[in-house]
C-alpha positions in Angstrom: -58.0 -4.1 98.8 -57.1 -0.3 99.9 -57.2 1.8 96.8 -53.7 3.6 95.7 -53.7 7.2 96.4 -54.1 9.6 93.8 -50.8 10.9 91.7 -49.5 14.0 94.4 -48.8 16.6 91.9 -45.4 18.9 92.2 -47.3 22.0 92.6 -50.5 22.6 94.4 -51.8 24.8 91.8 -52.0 22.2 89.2 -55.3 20.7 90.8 -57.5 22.9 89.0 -56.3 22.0 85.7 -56.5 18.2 86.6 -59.9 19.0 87.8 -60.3 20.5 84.2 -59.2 18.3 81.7 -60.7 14.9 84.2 -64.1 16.6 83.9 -63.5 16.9 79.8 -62.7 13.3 79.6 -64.8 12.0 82.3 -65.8 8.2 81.3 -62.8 8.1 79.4 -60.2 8.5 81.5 -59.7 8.0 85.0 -58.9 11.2 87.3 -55.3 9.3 88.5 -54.9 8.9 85.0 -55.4 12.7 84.6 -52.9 13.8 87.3 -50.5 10.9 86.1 -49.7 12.5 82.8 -50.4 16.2 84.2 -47.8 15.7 86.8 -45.0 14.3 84.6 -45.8 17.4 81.9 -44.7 19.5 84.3 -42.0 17.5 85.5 -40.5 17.3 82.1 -41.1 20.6 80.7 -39.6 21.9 84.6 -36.5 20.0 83.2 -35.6 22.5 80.5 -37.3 25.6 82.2 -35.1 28.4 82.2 -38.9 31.0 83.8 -41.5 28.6 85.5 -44.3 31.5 85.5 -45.8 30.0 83.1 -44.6 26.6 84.1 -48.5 25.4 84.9 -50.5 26.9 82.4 -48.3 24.9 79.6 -48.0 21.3 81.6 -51.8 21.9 81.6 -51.7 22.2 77.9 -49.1 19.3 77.0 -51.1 17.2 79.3 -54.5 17.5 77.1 -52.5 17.2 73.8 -51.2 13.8 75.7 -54.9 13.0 76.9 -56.0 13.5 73.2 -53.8 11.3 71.4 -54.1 8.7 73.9 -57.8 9.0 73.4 -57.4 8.7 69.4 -55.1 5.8 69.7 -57.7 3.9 71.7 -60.6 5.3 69.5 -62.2 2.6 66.6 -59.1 2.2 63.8 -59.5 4.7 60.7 -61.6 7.3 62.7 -60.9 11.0 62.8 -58.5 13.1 61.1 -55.1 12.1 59.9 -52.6 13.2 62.7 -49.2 14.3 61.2 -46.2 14.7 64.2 -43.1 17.0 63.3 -39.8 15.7 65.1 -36.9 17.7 65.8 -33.6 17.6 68.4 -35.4 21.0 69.9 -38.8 21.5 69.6 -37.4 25.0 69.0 -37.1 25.8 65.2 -37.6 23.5 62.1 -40.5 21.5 63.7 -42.0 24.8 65.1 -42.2 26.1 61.7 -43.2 22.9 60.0 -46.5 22.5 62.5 -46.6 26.1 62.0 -47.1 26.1 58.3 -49.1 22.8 58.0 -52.0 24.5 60.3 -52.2 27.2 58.3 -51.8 25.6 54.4 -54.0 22.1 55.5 -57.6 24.4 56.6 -58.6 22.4 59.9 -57.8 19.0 57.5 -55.2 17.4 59.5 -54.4 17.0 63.7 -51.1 18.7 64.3 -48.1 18.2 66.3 -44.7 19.1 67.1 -42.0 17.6 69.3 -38.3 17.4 70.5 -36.1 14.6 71.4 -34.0 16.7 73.7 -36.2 20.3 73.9 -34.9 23.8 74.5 -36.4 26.3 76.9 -38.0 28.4 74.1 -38.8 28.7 70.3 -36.1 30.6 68.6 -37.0 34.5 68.4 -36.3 34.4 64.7 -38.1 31.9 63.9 -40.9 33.4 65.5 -40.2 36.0 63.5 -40.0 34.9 60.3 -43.2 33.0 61.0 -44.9 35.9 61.7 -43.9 37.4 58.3 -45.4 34.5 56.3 -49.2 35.5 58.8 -48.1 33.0 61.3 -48.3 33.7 65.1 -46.2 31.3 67.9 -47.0 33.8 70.8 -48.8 30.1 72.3 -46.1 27.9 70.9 -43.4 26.5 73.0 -41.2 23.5 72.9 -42.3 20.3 73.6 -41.1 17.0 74.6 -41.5 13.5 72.6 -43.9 11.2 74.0 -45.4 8.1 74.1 -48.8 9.0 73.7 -48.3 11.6 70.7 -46.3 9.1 68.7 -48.5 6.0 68.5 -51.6 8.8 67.8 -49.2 9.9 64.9 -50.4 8.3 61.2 -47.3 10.3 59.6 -44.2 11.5 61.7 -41.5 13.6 59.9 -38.1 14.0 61.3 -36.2 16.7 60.6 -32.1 16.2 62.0 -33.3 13.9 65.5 -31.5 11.0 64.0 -31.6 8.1 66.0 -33.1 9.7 68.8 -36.4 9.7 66.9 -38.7 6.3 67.7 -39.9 4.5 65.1 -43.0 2.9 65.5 -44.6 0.5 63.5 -47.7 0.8 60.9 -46.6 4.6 60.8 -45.6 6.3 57.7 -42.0 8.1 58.3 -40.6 11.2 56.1 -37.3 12.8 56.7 -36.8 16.2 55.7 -33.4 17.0 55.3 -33.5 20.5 56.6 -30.7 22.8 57.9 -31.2 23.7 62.0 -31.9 27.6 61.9 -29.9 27.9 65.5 -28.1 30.7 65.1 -28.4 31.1 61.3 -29.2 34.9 59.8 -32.3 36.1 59.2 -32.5 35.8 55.8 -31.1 32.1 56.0 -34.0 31.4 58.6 -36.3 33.0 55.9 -34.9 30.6 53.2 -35.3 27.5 55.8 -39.0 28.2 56.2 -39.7 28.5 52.7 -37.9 25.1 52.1 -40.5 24.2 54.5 -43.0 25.3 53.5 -42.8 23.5 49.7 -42.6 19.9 51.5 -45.9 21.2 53.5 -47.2 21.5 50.0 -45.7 18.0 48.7 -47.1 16.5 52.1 -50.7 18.1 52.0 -50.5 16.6 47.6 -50.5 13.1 49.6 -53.4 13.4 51.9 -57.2 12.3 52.3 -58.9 14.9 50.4 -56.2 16.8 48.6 
């Protein structure tokens, strides 16, 4: 039988980050694996680009998150650290800020993530902002899409306004945080979002392994 020919990748300057993330999960993955996911990154994040400058660097970077959960979701049941996924409509505010805030408050104790059902071209600027007052940088962050991989990896996913465009998966544990979308909102109501926030990062981190 002829074997299938690798995954062609939308732009040639991907192949050194497949080579790079098939080497850092060589005889776990599968290079076609590799490209697979690394090619549709950057197909969906191309989707909602408004610059593509970057476009490479960050389907590199959504691609290993992908890789990694996939590898934790195949990994013996109960190992690692508890992985807690933040859901939004646009991977551009409220789940920014609640990933955010949970790797600073939770010290390296829990896997991060943040995602959008339909996401925007960039985080908000005031969020950023804000963020940044509270000893937060996002100069790396940018939004996300939802997929497979990081949801089944996910013990805990928290939606905040997706509504029924969030999955549900079962065995997971689901919280929904009834926060208002800081999209336009003043500064000082985007201040008062994050610090709503940031008190159910502190109810959440009461609830986990080794609080």
């Amino acid at each position: 039988m002829t074997a299938s020919p690798p995954p062609v990748l939308p732009d040639e300057r991907l192949a050194a980050g497949a080579a790079r993330l098939a080497a850092r999960h060589a005889g776990h993955f599968s290079a076609e694996t590799v490209r697979h996911l690394l090619a549709d990154s950057y197909t969906q994040l191309a989707a909602t680009a408004r610059v593509r400058t970057h476009l490479v660097v960050l389907a590199e970077r959504l691609a290993a998150e992908r890789l990694d959960a996939l590898a934790h979701t195949q990994a013996k049941a109960g190992t690692g650290l508890p992985r807690v996924l933040f859901v939004c409509s646009h991977n551009a505010g409220r789940s920014q800020m609640a990933a955010a805030l949970l790797k600073l408050r939770a010290g390296g104790r829990v896997t991060v993530s943040s995602a959008g059902t339909d996401p925007a071209a960039e985080v908000e600027p005031e969020v950023a902002q804000v963020l940044h007052e509270a000893g937060v940088a996002l100069e790396d962050a940018f939004p996300k899409p939802l997929t497979d991989e990081v949801v089944q990896a996910a013990d805990i996913v928290v939606t905040m306004g997706c509504g029924d465009a969030c999955p549900v998966v079962p065995g997971r544990r689901y919280l929904d945080w009834p926060v208002a979308d800081p999209d336009g909102a003043p500064i000082a109501a985007v201040r008062a979002i994050r610090d709503e926030i940031d008190a159910h990062i502190t109810d959440l981190l009461a609830t986990l392994p080794g609080a």
